[in-house]
PAZAPA-4460 file (N, C-alpha, C; in steps of 0.05 Angstrom, whole numbers, plus 32768, in hexadecimal, padded with zeros to 4 digits):
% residues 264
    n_x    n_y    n_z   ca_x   ca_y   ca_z    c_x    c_y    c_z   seq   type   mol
   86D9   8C1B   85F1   86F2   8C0D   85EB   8709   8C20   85F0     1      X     A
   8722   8C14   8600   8736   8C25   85FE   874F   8C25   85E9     2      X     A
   874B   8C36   85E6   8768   8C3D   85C6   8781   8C45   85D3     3      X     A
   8795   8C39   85C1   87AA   8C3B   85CE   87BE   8C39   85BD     4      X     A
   87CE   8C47   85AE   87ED   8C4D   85AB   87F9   8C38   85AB     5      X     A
   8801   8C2A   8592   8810   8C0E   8593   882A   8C16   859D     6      X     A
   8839   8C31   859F   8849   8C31   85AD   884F   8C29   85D4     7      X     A
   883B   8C26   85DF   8840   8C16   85F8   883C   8C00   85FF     8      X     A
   883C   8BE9   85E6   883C   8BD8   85E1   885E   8BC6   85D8     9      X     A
   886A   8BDC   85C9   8880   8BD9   85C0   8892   8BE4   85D4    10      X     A
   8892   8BFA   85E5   889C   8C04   85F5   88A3   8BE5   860A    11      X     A
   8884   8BDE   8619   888F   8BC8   862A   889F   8BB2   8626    12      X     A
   889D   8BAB   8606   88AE   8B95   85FD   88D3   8B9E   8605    13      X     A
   88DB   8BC0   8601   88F8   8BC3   8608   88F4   8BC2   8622    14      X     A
   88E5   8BC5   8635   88E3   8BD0   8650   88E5   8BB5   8657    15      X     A
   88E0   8B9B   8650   88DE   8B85   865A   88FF   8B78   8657    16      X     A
   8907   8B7A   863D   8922   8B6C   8636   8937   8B83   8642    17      X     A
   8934   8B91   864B   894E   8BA4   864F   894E   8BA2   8674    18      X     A
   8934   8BA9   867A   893A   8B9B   8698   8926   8B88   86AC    19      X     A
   8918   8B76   869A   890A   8B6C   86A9   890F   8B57   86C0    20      X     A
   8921   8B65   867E   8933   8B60   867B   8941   8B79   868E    21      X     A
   8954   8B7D   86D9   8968   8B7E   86E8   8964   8B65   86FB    22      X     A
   89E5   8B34   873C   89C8   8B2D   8745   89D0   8B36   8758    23      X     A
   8A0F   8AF8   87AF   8A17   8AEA   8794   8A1E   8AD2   8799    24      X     A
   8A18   8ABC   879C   8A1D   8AA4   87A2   8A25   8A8F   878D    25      X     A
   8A39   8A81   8797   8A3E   8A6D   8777   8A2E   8A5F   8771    26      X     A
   8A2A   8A50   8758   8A18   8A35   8752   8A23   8A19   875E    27      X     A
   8A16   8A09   875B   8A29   89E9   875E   8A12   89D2   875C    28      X     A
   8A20   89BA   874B   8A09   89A4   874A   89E9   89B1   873D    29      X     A
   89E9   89C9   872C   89D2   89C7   871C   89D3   89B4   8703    30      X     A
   89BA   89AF   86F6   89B9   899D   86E2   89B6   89B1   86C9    31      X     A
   89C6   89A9   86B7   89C7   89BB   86A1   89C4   89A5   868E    32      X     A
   89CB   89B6   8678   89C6   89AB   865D   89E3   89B1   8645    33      X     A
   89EC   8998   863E   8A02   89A3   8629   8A18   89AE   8632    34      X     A
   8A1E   89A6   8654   8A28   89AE   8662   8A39   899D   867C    35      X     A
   8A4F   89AD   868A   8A4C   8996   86A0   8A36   899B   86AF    36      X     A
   8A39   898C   86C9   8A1F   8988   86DC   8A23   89A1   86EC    37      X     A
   8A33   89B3   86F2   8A3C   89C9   86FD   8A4F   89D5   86EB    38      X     A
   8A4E   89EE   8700   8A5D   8A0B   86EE   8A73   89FC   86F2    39      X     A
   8A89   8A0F   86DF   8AA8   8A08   86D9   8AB5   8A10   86FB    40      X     A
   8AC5   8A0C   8702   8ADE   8A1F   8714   8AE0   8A39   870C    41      X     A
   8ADB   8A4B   8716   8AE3   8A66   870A   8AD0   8A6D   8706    42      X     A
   8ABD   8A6D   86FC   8A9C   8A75   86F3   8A8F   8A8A   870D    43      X     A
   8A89   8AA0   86F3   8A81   8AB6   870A   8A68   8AB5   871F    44      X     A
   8A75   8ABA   8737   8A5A   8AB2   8747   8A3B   8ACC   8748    45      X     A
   8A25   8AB4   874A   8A10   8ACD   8737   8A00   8ABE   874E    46      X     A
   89EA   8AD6   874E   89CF   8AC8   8760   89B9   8ACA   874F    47      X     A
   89BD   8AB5   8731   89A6   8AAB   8729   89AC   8A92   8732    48      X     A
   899F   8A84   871F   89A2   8A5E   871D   8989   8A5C   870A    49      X     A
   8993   8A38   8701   8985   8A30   86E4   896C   8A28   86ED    50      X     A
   8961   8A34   86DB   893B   8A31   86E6   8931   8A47   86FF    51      X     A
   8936   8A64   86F4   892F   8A79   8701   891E   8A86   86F4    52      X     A
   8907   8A88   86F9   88F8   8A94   86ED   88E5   8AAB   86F4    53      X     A
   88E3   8AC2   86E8   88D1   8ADA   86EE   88BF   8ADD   86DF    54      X     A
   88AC   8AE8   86E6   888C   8AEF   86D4   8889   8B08   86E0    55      X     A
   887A   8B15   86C8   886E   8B34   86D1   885E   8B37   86C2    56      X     A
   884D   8B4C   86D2   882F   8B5D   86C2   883A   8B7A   86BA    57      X     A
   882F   8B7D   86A0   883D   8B9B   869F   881D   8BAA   8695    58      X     A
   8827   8BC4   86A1   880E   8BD2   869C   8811   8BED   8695    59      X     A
   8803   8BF6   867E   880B   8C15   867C   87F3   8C19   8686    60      X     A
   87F2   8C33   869C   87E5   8C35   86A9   87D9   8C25   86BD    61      X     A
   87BC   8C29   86BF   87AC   8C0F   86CD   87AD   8BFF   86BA    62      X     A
   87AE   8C03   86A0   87A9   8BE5   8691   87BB   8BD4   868B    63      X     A
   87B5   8BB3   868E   87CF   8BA2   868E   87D5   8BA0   866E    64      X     A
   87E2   8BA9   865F   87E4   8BA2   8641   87F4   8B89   863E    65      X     A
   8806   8B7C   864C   8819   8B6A   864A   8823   8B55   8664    66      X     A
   882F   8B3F   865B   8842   8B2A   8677   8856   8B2B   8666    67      X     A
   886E   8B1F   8673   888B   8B0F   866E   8894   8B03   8683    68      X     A
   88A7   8AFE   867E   88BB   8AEC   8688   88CF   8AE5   8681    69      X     A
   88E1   8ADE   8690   8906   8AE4   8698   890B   8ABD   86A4    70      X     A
   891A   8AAF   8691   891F   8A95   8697   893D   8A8B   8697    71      X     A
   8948   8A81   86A9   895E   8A7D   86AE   8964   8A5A   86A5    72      X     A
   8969   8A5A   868D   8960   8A41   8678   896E   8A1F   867D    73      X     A
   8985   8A32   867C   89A4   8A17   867D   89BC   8A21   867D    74      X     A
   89D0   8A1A   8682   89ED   8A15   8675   89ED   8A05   8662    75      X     A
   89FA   8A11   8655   8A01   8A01   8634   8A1B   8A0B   8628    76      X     A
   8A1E   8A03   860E   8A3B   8A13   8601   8A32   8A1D   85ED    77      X     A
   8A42   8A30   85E7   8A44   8A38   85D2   8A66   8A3A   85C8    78      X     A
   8A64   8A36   85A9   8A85   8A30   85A8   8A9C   8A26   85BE    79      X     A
   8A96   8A15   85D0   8AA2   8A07   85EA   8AA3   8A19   85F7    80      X     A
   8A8F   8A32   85FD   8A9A   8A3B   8616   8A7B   8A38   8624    81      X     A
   8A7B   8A2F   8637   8A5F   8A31   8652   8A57   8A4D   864C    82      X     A
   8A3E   8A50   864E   8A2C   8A60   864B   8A14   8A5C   865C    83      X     A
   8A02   8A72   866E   89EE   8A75   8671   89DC   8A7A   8658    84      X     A
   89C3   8A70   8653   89B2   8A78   8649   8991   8A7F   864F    85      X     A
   8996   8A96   8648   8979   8AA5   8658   895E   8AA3   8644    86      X     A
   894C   8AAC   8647   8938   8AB2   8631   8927   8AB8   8644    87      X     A
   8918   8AD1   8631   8908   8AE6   8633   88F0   8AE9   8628    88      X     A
   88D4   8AEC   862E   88C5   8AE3   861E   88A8   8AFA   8621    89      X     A
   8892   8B03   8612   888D   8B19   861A   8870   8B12   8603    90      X     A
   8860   8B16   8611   8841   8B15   85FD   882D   8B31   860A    91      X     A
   8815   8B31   85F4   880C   8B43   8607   8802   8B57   85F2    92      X     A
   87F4   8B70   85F8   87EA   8B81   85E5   87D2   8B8A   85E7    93      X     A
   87C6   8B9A   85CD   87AD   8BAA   85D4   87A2   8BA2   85C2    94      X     A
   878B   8BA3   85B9   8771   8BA0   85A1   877E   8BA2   8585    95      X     A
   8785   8B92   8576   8796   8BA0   8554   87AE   8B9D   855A    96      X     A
   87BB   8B95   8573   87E2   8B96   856B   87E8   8B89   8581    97      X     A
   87F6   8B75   857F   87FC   8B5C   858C   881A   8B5A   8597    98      X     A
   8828   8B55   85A9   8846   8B54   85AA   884B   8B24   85B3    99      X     A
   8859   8B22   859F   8869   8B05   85A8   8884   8B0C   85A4   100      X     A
   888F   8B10   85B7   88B1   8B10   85B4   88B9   8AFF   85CF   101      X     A
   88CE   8AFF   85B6   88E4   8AE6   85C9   88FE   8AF4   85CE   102      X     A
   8910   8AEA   85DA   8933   8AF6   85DD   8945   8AEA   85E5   103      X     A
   8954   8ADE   85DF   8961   8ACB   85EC   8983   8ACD   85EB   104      X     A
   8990   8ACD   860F   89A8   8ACC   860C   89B8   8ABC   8611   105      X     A
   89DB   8AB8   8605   89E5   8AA5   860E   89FC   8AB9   861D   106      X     A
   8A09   8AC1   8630   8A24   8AC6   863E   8A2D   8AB2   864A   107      X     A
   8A4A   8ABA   864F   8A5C   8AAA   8653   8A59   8AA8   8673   108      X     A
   8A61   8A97   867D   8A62   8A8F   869B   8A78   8A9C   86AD   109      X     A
   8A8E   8A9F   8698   8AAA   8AB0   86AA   8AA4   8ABF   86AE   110      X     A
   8A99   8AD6   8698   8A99   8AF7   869E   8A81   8B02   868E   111      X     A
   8A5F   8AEE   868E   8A4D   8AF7   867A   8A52   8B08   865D   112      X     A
   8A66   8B04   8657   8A64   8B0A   863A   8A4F   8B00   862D   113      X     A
   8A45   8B0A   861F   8A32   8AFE   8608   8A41   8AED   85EA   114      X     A
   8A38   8ADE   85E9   8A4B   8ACF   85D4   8A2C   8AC8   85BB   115      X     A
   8A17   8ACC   85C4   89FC   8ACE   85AF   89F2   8AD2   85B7   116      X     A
   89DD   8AE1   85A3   89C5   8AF2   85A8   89A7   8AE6   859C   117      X     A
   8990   8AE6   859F   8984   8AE2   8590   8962   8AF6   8592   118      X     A
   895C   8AFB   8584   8943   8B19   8588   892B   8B04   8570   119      X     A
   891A   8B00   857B   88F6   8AF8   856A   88E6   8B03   856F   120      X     A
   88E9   8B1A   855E   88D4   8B33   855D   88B5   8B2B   8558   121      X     A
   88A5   8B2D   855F   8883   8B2E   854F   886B   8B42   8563   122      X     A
   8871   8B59   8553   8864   8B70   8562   8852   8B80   8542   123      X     A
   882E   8B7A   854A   8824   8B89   8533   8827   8B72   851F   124      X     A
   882F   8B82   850B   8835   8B78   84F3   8852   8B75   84E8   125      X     A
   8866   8B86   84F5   8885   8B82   84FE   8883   8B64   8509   126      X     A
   8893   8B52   84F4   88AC   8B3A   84FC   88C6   8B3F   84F5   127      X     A
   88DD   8B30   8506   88F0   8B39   84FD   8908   8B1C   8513   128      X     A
   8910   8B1B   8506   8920   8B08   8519   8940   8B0E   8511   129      X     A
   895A   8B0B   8527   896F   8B16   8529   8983   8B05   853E   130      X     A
   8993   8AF6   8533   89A4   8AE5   8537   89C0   8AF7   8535   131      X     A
   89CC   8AF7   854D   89E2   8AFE   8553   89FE   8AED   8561   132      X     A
   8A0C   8AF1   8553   8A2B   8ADE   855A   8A3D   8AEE   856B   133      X     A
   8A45   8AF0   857E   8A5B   8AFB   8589   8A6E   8AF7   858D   134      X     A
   8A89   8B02   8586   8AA2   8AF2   858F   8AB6   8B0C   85A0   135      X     A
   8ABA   8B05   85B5   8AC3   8B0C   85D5   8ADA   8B12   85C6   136      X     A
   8AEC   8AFE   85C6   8AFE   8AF4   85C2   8B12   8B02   85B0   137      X     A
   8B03   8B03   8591   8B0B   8B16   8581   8B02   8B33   857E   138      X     A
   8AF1   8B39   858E   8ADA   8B55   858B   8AD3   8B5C   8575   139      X     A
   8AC1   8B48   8570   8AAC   8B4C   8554   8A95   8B3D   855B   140      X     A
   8A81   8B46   8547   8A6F   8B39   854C   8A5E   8B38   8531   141      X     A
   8A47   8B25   852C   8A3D   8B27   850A   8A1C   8B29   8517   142      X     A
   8A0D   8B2A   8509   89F2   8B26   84FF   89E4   8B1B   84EC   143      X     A
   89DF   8B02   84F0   89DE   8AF0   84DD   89F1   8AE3   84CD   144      X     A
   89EA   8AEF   84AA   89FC   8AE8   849B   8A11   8B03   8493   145      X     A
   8A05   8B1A   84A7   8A19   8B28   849D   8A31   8B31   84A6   146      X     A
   8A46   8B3C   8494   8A61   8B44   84A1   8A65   8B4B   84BB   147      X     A
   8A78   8B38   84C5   8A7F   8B45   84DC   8A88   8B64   84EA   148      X     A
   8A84   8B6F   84FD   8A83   8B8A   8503   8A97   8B8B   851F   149      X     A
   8AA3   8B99   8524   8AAD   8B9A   8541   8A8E   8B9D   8550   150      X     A
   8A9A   8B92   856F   8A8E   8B95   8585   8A9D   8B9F   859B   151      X     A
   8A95   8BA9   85B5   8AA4   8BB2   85C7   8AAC   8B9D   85E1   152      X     A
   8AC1   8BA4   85ED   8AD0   8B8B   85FF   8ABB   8B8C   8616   153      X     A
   8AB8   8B6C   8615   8AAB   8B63   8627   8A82   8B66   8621   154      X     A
   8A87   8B5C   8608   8A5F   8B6E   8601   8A4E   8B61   8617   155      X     A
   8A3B   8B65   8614   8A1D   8B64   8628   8A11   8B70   860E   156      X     A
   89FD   8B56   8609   89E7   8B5A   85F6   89D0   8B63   8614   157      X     A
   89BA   8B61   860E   89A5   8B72   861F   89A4   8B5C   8636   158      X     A
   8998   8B45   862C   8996   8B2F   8641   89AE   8B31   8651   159      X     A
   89CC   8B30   864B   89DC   8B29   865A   89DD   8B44   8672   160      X     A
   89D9   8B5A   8660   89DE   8B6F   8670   89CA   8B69   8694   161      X     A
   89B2   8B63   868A   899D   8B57   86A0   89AF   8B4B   86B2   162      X     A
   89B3   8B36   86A7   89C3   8B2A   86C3   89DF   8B38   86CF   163      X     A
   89F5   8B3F   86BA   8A01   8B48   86C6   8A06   8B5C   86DE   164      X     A
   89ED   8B77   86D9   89EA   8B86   86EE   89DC   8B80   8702   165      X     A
   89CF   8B65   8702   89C6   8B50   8721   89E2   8B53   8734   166      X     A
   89F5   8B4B   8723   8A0C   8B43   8734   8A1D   8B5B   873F   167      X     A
   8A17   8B7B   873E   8A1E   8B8F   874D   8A1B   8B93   875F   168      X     A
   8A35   8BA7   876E   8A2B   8BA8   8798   8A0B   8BC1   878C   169      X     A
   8A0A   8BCC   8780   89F6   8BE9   877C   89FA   8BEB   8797   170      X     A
   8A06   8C02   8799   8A0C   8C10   87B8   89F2   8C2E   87B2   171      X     A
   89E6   8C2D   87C3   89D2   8C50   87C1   89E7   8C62   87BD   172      X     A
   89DC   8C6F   87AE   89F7   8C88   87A3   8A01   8C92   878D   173      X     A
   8A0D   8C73   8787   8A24   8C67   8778   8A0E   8C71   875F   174      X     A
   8A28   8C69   8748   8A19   8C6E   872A   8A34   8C5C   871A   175      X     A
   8A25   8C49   8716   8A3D   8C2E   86F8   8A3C   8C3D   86E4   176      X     A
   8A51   8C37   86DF   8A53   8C3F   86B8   8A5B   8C25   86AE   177      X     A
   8A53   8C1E   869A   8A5D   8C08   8682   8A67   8C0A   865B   178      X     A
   8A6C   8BFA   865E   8A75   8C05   863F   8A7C   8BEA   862C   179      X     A
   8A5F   8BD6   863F   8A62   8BC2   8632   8A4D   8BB9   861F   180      X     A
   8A3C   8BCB   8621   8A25   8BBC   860B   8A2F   8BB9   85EB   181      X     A
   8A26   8BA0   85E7   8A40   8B96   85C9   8A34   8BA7   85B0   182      X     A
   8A28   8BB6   85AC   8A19   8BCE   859D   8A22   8BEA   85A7   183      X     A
   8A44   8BF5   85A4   8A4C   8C0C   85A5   8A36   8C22   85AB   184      X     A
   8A2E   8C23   859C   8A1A   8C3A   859B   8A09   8C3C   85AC   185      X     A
   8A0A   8C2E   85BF   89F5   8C29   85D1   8A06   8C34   85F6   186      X     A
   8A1A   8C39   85EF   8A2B   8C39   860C   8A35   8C57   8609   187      X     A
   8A3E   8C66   8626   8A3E   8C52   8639   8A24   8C4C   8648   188      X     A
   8A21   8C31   8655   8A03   8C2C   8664   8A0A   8C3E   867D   189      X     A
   89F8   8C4D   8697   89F4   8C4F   86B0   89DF   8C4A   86C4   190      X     A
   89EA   8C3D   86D4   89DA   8C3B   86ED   89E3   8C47   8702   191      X     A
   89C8   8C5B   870D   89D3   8C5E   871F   89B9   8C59   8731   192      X     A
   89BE   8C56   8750   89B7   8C46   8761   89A2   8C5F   876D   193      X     A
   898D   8C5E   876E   8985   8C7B   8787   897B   8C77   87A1   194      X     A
   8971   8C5F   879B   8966   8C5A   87B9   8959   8C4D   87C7   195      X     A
   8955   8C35   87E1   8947   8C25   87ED   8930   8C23   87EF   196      X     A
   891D   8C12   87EF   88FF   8C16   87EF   88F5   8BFD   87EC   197      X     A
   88DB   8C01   8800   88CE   8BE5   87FE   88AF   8BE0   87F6   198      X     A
   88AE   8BD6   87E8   8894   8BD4   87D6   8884   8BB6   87D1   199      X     A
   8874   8BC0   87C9   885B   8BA7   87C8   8851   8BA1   87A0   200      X     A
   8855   8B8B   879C   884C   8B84   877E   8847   8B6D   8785   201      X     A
   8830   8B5B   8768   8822   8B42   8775   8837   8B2D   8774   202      X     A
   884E   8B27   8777   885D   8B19   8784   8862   8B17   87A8   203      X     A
   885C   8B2F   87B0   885F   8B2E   87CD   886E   8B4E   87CF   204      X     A
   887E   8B4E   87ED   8885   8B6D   87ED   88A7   8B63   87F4   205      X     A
   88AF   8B79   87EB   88CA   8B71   87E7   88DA   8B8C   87EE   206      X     A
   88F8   8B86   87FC   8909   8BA3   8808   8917   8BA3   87EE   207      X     A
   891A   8BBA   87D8   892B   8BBD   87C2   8941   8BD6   87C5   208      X     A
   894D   8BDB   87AE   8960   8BEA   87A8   8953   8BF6   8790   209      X     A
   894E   8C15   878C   8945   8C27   8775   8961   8C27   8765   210      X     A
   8954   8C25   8741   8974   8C29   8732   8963   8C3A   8719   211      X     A
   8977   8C50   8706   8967   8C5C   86F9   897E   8C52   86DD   212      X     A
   8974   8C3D   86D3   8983   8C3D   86B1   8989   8C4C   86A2   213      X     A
   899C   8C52   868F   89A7   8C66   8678   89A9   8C52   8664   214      X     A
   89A1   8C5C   8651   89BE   8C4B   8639   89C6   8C63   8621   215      X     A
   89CD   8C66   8610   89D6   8C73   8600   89C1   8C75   85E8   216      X     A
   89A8   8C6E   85E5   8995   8C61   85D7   8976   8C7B   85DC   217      X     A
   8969   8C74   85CA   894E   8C7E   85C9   893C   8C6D   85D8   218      X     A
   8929   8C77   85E8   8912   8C64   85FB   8911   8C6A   8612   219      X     A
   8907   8C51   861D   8904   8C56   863D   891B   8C5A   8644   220      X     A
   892E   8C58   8642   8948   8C50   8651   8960   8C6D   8645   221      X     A
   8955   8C7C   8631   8961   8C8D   862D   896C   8CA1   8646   222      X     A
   8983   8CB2   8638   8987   8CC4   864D   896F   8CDE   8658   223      X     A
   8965   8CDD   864C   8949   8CEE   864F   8938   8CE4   8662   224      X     A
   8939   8CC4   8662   8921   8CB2   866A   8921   8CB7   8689   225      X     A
   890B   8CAC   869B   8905   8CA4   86B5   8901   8C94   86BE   226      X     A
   8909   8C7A   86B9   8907   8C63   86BB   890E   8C5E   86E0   227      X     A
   8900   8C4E   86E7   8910   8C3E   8702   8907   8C28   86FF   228      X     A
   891B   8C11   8710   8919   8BF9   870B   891D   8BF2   8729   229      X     A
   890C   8BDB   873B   890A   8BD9   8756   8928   8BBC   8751   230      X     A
   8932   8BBD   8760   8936   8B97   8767   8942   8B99   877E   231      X     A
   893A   8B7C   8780   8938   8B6B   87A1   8954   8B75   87B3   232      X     A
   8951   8B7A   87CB   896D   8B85   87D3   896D   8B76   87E0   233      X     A
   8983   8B5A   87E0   8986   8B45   87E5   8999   8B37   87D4   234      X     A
   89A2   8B2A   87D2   89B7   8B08   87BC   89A7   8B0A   87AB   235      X     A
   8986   8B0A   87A5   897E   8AFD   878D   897F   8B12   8776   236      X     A
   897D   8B31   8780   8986   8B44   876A   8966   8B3D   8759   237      X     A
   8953   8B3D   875C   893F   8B3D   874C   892C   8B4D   8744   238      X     A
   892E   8B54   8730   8916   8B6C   8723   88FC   8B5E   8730   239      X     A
   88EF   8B7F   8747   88D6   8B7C   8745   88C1   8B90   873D   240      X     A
   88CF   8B9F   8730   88BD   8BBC   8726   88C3   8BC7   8715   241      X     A
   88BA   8BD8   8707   88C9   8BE7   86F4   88B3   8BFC   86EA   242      X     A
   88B5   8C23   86F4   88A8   8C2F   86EB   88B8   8C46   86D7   243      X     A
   88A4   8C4B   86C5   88B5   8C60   86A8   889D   8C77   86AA   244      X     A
   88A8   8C8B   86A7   889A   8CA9   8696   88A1   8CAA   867A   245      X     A
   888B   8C9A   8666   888C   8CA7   864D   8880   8CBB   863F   246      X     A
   8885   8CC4   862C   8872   8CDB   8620   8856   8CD0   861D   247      X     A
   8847   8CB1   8619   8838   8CB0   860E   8827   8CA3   8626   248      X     A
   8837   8CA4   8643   882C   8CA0   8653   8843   8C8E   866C   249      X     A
   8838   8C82   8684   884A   8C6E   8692   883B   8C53   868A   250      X     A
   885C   8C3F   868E   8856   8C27   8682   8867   8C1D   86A0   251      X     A
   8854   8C09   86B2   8868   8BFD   86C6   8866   8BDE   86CC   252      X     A
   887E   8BCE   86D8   887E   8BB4   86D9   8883   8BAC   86F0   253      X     A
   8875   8B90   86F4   886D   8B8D   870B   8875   8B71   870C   254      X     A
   8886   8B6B   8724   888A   8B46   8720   886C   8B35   8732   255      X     A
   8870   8B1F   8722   8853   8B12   8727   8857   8B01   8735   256      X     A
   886A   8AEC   8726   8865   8ACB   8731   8891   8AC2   872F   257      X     A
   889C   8ABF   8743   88B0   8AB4   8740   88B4   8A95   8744   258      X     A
   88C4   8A8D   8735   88CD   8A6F   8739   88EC   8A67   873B   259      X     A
   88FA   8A56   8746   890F   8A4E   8740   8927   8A5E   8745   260      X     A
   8916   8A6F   875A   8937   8A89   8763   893B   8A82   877D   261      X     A
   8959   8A8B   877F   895E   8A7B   879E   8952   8A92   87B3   262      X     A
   8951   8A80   87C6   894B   8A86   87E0   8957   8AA1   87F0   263      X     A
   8941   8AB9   87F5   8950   8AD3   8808   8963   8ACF   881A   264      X     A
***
C-alpha cells in the first residue's frame, strides 16, 4: 500500500482554485439566467462563454490522487449588477482523507470585480464553509455575519483572478503586477511570462505560453515556490498544465476533457 502525506491532497485543492483555478472576443445572443439574453454594451470582452467547461487529472507524481473542474455557469445579478458566475469543483484523495470542495464566483462583467465569494471546504475531517460579500463600490467587504473590513480597489477573489488573467496580452518577458486580490495581505500578485512551448496532455497537444505565479501568501504559489502554469496560446487563454516543486514532493495538472470553449 502506498502512504501518503495528507498534505498533497490539500495542496492540489489550492493548486486547482488558484489556477486551474489560468483569456478576446465579445459575447452576443448567449442564453443566461436572471439575466438579459446577452452581455450589456460595454461589457468586457473575454474569451470564455457560458457553458465552458474544463476537467483535469491531477497527479502527485505518477499517482492520480485527484480531478476538477472549471465551469463557466451563467450571467446572473447580483445586487443589479450582471455578473459571471463560475464554479469550481474538486474531489479526489488517498486511503483515510478525502477532498469535496466546491468554490464559487460571482464578478462583475465591466471590469471582473468580484462582488461574492463562496468557499465549501470538506477535506479529511476539516468542514468549513465561507460566504463572502463584496462591495467594489464602497471598498469593503464582510464574511458572513461579520463586520465589515476594508477591501482593495477593484478585488479579485481567486476565481475571478482565473479569468481575469485569461484576458492578458502575457508578452514572453514581460512580468504583471497586481494589487487586486480583495485579501490585502495577499498582494502584490506576479506573473511573469517565460516562455513558448508545445506540449502533449490527454486533451490533445496544444502551442502554449509558460507563466510562473507569485502571490504574497504561503504554498505553491509563494514567493519561494516553482510553480508553472501552461495555457493555450491562442483567444481561448486555457489552462492546460500545471507543474510545482514542493518539499513533500511534485504535484502536476493535466487538462482532460474540454467542453463549451470557443473555437481556436
Amino acid at each position: 500500500m502506498i502512504r501518503m502525506s495528507p498534505a498533497p491532497v490539500k495542496a492540489l485543492a489550492t493548486l486547482l482554485l488558484v489556477w486551474s483555478s489560468l483569456a478576446s472576443t465579445p459575447l452576443a445572443g448567449q442564453s443566461v439566467s436572471g439575466a438579459a439574453s446577452s452581455l450589456p454594451p460595454g461589457a468586457m470582452a473575454v474569451p470564455f462563454q457560458i457553458g465552458e467547461r474544463l476537467e483535469y487529472d491531477v497527479k502527485f507524481g505518477s499517482l492520480k490522487v485527484g480531478s476538477g473542474s472549471m465551469e463557466v455557469r451563467e450571467i446572473t445579478e447580483v445586487r443589479g449588477h450582471p455578473v459571471w458566475h463560475t464554479v469550481f469543483q474538486i474531489k479526489g484523495g488517498i486511503p483515510l482523507y478525502r477532498v469535496n470542495d466546491m468554490y464559487e464566483s460571482w464578478f462583475d462583467v465591466f471590469t471582473l470585480n468580484s462582488l461574492r465569494y463562496h468557499q465549501e471546504i470538506d477535506e479529511g475531517s476539516y468542514e468549513r464553509k465561507r460566504r463572502y460579500e463584496i462591495f467594489p463600490e464602497r471598498g469593503m467587504m464582510k464574511e458572513g455575519d461579520q463586520p465589515e473590513e476594508p477591501t482593495v480597489a477593484m478585488p479579485l477573489d481567486e476565481g475571478s483572478f482565473l479569468y481575469f488573467v485569461r484576458t492578458l496580452p502575457l508578452e514572453v518577458g514581460k512580468t504583471y503586477e497586481f494589487s487586486r486580490y480583495f485579501k490585502a495581505q495577499g498582494n502584490p500578485v506576479r506573473i511573469r511570462v517565460l516562455r513558448r512551448e508545445t506540449i502533449s496532455v490527454p486533451a490533445g497537444s496544444f502551442s502554449t505560453v509558460v507563466l510562473q505565479p507569485t502571490f504574497q501568501t504561503k504554498g505553491i504559489f509563494s514567493q519561494n515556490g516553482k510553480a508553472e502554469v501552461w495555457i493555450t496560446d491562442d483567444e481561448r487563454r486555457m489552462m492546460v498544465q500545471m507543474k510545482s516543486k514542493l518539499s513533500f514532493g511534485s504535484l502536476n495538472l493535466y487538462l482532460r476533457n474540454t467542453t463549451g470553449t470557443r473555437a481556436p
